[in-house]
N, C-alpha and C positions, 0 to 999 in steps of 0.2 A: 799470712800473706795477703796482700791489698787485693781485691778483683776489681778490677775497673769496670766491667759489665754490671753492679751495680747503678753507677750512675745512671745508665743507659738503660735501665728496666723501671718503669713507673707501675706500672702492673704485673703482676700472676695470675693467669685464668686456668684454671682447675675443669673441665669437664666429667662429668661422672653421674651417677645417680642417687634416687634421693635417699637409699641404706645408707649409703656412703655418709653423706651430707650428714645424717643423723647421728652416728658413728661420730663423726669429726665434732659437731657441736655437743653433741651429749661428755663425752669424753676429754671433749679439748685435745682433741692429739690428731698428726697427720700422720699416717699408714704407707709406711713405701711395702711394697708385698713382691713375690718372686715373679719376675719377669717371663718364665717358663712359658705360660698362659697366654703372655699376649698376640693379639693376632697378626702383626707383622712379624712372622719366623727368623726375617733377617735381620731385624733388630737383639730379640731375645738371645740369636743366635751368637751374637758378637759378645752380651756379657755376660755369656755361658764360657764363650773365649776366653774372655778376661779374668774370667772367674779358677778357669780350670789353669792356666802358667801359673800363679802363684800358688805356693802350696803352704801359704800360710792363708788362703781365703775357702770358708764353705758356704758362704752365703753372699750372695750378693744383690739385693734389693733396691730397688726404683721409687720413684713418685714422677709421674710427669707433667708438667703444664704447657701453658703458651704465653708467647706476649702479642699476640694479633688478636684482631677486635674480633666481634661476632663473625664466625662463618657458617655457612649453612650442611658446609661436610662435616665442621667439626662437631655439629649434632649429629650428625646423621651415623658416622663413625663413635664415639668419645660419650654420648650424649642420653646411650640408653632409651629412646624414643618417648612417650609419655608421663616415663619414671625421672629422665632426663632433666641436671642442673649443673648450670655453671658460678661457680664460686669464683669471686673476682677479690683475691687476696691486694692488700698495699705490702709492693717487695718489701720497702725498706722495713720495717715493722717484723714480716716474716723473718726478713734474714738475720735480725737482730735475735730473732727468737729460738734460734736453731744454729748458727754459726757457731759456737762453742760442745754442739754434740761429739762428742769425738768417731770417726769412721764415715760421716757424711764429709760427701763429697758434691757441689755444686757448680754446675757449669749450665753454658747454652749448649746446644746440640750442633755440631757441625756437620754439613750436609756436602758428601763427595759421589761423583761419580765412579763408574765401576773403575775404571782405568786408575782413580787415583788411590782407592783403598788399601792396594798393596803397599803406600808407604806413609801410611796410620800409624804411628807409633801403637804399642798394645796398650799403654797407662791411659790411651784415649778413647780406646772402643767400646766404653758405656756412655759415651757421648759424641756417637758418631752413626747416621742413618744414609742409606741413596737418598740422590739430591731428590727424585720423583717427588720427597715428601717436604720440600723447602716451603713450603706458604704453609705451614704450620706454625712456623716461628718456635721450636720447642724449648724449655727451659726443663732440666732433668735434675733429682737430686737422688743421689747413688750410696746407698748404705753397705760399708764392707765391715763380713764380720768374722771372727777365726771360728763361731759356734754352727752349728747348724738350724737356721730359721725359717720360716715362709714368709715372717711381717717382723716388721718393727712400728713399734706409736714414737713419735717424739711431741712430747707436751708445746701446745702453743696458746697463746691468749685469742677468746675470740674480736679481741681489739684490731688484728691484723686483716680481719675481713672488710672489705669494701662495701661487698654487696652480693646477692645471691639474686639468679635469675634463672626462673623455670623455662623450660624447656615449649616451643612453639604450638605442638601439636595438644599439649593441653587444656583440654576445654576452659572456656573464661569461666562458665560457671565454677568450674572446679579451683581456680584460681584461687579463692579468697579462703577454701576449705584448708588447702595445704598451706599457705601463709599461715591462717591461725594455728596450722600442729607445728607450724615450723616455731614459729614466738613464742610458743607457749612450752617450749625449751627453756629450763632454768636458765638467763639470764641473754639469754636472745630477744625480748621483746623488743626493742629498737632496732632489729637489724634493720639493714635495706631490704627488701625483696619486690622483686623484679619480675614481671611476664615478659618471656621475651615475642615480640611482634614481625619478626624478620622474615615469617613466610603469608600475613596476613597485616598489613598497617593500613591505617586509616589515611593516615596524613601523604605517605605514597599514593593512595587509589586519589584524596582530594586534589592533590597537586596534576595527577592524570585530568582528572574532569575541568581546570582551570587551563588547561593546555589545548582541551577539546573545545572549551569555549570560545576562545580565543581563532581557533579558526572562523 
């Protein structure tokens, strides 16, 4: 079946930490894992719903992402604090890599007020959240299975990566430490990798003091 939200997606951003990171490029594979855990209850809760009406499903596992650019909650949330990275996948690439898994399931996340959820269809409640959480922009890929799991890997090329960018609160010194463990990943030395500067930038404070002058 065509999904036309392809077009319409240039990026995948991944928030997590750097196991994770390691994990995915050591192995080449992305990890949807059981939703149980997560910390919005009313999420997990929905496809725990979804899970339990069919009685041909025991598992039903997640990966989530965004298509919105840097935000400062979605570290502070998503982002693991110090340990904290964002992976910035090329969709087309990814979906190319995964689209023929059988049991994956990909969609955006549609975002309803309380009033509208009672008429959710059920085939849609692992991609559907309160609006409260709409500036996240989420992109969700949903693995159903008749076995009983807590994870699944789906193999992917690290060719599908963009770029990888550490998390704010990380010391600069430290920066160039975790770059070189990161490269020095069989067959990562060219990744991108990125500090991110979103709660400390130079080029912000210079452009302040050009504004001060100017009075």
């Amino acid at each position: 079946m065509k999904r036309k939200w392809k077009k319409r997606i240039n990026d995948l951003r991944r928030y997590t930490d750097l196991s994770a990171l390691f994990y995915l490029l050591g192995e080449r594979q992305l990890t949807l894992r059981d939703p149980a855990h997560w910390d919005d209850k009313n999420d997990s809760y929905y496809l725990s719903l979804y899970k339990e009406s069919s009685k041909d499903l025991k598992s039903v596992l997640a990966l989530c992402f965004v298509t919105c650019s840097e935000r400062y909650h979605l570290w502070q949330v998503f982002g693991a604090g110090r340990n904290g990275v964002r992976i910035r996948f090329k969709s087309a690439e990814l979906f190319r890599a995964v689209k023929d898994q059988p049991g994956l399931r990909m969609e955006r996340v549609r975002y309803k007020y309380l009033q509208e959820i009672e008429d959710v269809p059920i085939r849609q409640f692992p991609f559907v959240k309160r609006h409260g959480f709409i500036d996240e922009s989420e992109f969700r890929m949903v693995y159903e299975s008749s076995d009983t799991i807590s994870k699944f890997d789906i193999p992917i090329p690290l060719s599908c990566i963009r770029n990888i960018k550490l998390n704010p609160w990380l010391p600069r010194d430290l920066f160039s430490h975790v770059k070189k463990a990161i490269r020095g990943i069989d067959g990562c030395s060219s990744l991108d990798i990125l500090h991110s500067h979103l709660i400390d930038n130079e080029q912000w404070k210079r452009a302040g003091d050009r504004a001060v002058a100017k009075l």
